[in-house]
N, C-alpha and C positions, 0 to 999 in steps of 0.2 A: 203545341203540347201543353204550354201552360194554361189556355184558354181550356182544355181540356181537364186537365188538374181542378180546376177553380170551379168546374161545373158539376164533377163527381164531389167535392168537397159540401157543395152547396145541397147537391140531394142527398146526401147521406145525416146532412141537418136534420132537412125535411123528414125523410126515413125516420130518425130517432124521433119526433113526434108527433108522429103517428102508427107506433108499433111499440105498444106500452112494454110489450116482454125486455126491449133495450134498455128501458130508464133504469132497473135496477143495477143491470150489466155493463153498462156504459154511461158514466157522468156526462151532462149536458157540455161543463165547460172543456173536454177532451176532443171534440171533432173540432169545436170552435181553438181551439188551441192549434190544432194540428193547419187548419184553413189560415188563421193569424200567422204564423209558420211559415206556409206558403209562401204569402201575402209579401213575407217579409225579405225574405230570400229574393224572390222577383224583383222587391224594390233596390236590395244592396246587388245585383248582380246588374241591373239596368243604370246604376249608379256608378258602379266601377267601370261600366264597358263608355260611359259617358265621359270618363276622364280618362280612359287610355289612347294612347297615340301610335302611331304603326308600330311594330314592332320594326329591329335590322333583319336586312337583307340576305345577312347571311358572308362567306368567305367572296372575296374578289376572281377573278380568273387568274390560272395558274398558269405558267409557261407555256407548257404543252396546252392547255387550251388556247391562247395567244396565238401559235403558232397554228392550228386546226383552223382557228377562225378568219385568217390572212393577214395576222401582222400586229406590230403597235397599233396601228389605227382603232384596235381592241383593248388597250391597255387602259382605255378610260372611256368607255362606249356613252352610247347615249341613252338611257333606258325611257321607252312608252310603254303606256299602259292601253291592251288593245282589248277590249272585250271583257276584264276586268283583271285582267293576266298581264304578269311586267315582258314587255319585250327587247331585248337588248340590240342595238343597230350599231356600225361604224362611227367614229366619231369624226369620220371623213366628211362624211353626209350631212348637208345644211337643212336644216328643220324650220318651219315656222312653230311655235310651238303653239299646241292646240287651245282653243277655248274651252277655258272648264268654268260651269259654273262653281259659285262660293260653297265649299260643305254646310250642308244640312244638319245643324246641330239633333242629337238624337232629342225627340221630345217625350218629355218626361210622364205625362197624362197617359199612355197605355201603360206604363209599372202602377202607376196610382189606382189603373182600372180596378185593380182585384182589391185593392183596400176599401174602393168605394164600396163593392158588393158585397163587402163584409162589414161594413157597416152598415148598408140598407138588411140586409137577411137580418143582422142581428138586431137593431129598432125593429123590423117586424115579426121575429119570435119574442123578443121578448116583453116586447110594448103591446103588440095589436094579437098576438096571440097569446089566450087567458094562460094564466101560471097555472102548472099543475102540482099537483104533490098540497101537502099538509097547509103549506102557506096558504095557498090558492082557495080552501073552504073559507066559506064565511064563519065570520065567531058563532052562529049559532049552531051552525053543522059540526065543529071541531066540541067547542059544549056538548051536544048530544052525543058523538063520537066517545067523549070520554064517558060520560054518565054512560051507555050504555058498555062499555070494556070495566069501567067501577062492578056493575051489577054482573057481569058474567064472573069475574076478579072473586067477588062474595060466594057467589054459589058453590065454587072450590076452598076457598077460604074458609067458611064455617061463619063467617063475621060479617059486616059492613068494611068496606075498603072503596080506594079512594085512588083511581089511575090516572095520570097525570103524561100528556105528551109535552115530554122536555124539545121543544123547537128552540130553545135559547144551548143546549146543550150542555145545562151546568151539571147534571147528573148522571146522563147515560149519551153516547153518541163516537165518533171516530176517537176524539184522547182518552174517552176514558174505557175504550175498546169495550164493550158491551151495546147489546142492546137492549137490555131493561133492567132494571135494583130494584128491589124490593124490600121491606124491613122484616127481619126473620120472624114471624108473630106477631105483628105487626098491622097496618091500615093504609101506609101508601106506600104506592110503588109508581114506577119510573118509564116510559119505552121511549123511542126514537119516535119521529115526525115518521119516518117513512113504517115503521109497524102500523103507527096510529093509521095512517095513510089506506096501507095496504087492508087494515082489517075493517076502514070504515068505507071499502070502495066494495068489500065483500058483503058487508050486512045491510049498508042500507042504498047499493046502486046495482045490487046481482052481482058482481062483477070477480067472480074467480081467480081472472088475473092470470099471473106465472105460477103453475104449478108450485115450485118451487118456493117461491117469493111467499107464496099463501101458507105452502106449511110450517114454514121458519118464524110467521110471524105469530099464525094460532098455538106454535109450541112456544115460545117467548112470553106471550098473556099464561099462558098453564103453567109453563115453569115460575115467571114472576108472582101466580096467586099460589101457587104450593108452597111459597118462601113465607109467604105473606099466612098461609095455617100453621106455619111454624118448623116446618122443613129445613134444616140444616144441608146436610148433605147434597153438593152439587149431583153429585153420579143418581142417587135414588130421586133426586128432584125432579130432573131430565126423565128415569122412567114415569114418574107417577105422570109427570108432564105429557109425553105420548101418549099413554094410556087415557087420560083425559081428554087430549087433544079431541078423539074422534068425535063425541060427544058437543066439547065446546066447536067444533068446526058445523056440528047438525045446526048448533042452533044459530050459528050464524049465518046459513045459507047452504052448505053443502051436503050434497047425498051422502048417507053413509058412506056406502063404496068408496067414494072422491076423499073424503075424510079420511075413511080408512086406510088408507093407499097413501094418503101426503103424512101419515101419524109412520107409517111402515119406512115410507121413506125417510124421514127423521133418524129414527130408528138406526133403520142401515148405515146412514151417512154419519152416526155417532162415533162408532171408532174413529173414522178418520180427524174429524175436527178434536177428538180428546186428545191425540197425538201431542198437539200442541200447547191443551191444558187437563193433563190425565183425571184433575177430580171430579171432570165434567162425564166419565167414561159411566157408564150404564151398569148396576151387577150384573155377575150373569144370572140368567134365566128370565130377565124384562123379555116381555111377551105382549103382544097386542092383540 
């Protein structure tokens, strides 16, 4: 069973890279978590079962069993082990007693097996197989990445603006719960490694990606350039943002249609995330 465990753990690695829709859904270091887990369990249960010793046997014979069985001569039997089961005899009966060879200490190398393989998998995703995500471009690619989210940033902006992917996460990212800032009227603004990620796998390698993934990121660049025209207001932000969206998703690769649909999608799914910050809520009558 364990050998089993450590094999589904190992391709569902695999799985996560190569089936890009996971990486947003599922953090790289969470399967490897759950397989180290494993790993670890196996080793402290192989470890305790290494230092335990029989357990007792349990209560002696009682009277009435004494008597059932023909006497004293039961009162202190002789117990064999036949087949790997204790057998009780007379203590009447003269025994040579058997040849055993010396126990076999448990060895330790099959608990160690799944830590090996968890270290071999993990040198080879993460040494021999290339990094993906934002880190993974070279400087020149992440450069034109920016310059070209800068020039789309302008085009809604009314001005020259300046987008910047925070990969060190001093201004936008999981503490400081957002994924982009912008200066109200302003010239720069701020996104996450995986926006930059997501929208420079859309404009300059085709690549669509997760539905989802795609529209949250081109609504992110429109909401952060409408701050940057001078836009206050979260709630009317977020519309103009939509409403833009369709537009700035053509030009970076997608069909109307596709656009329009992941802009709709946004949309819809506004109430729900305003719940938790209501000035992010939409007026009514936003329309796409």
């Amino acid at each position: 069973m364990g050998r089993r465990l450590r094999i589904a753990a190992a391709v569902a690695i695999v799985v996560w890279f190569f089936v890009p829709e996971l990486h947003g859904a599922i953090p790289l270091w969470l399967p490897f978590l759950a397989l180290a887990a494993l790993e670890l369990n196996f080793l402290v249960a192989g470890l305790r079962e290494r230092g335990s010793g029989r357990g007792s046997r349990g209560r002696g014979a009682q009277e009435t069993d004494v008597e059932e069985l023909g006497g004293e001569a039961w009162r202190e039997p002789i117990i064999v082990e036949v087949g790997g089961r204790d057998v009780w005899l007379s203590s009447d009966l003269e025994l040579e007693p058997p040849w055993e060879p010396p126990p076999r200490r448990p060895r330790l190398w099959p608990r160690l097996e799944g830590l090996a393989v968890l270290a071999v998998v993990g040198a080879v995703l993460f040494w021999v197989v290339p990094e993906r995500g934002w880190r993974g471009l070279s400087g020149a690619e992440r450069a034109q990445t920016e310059a070209r989210l800068s020039s789309e940033a302008a085009r809604i902006a009314g001005h020259p603006t300046r987008v910047r992917c925070d990969a060190k996460g001093e201004a936008v990212g999981v503490v400081q719960h957002a994924d982009g800032l912008a200066e109200i009227g302003g010239t720069n603004a701020f996104l996450t490694p995986e926006i930059c990620f997501r929208l420079h796998r859309l404009a300059f390698e085709d690549d669509e990606g997760s539905f989802s993934q795609t529209a949250r990121a081109i609504a992110v660049l429109a909401h952060e350039a409408w701050h940057l025209h001078g836009e206050r207001d979260e709630g009317v932000t977020n519309c103009k943002a939509f409403q833009s969206g369709v537009a700035l998703g053509q030009r970076l690769g997608l069909s109307e249609e596709t656009a329009a649909r992941m802009m709709r999608q946004q949309l819809a799914d506004n109430a729900t995330y305003a719940r938790s910050a209501p000035e992010y809520l939409v007026p009514r009558g936003c329309r796409i």
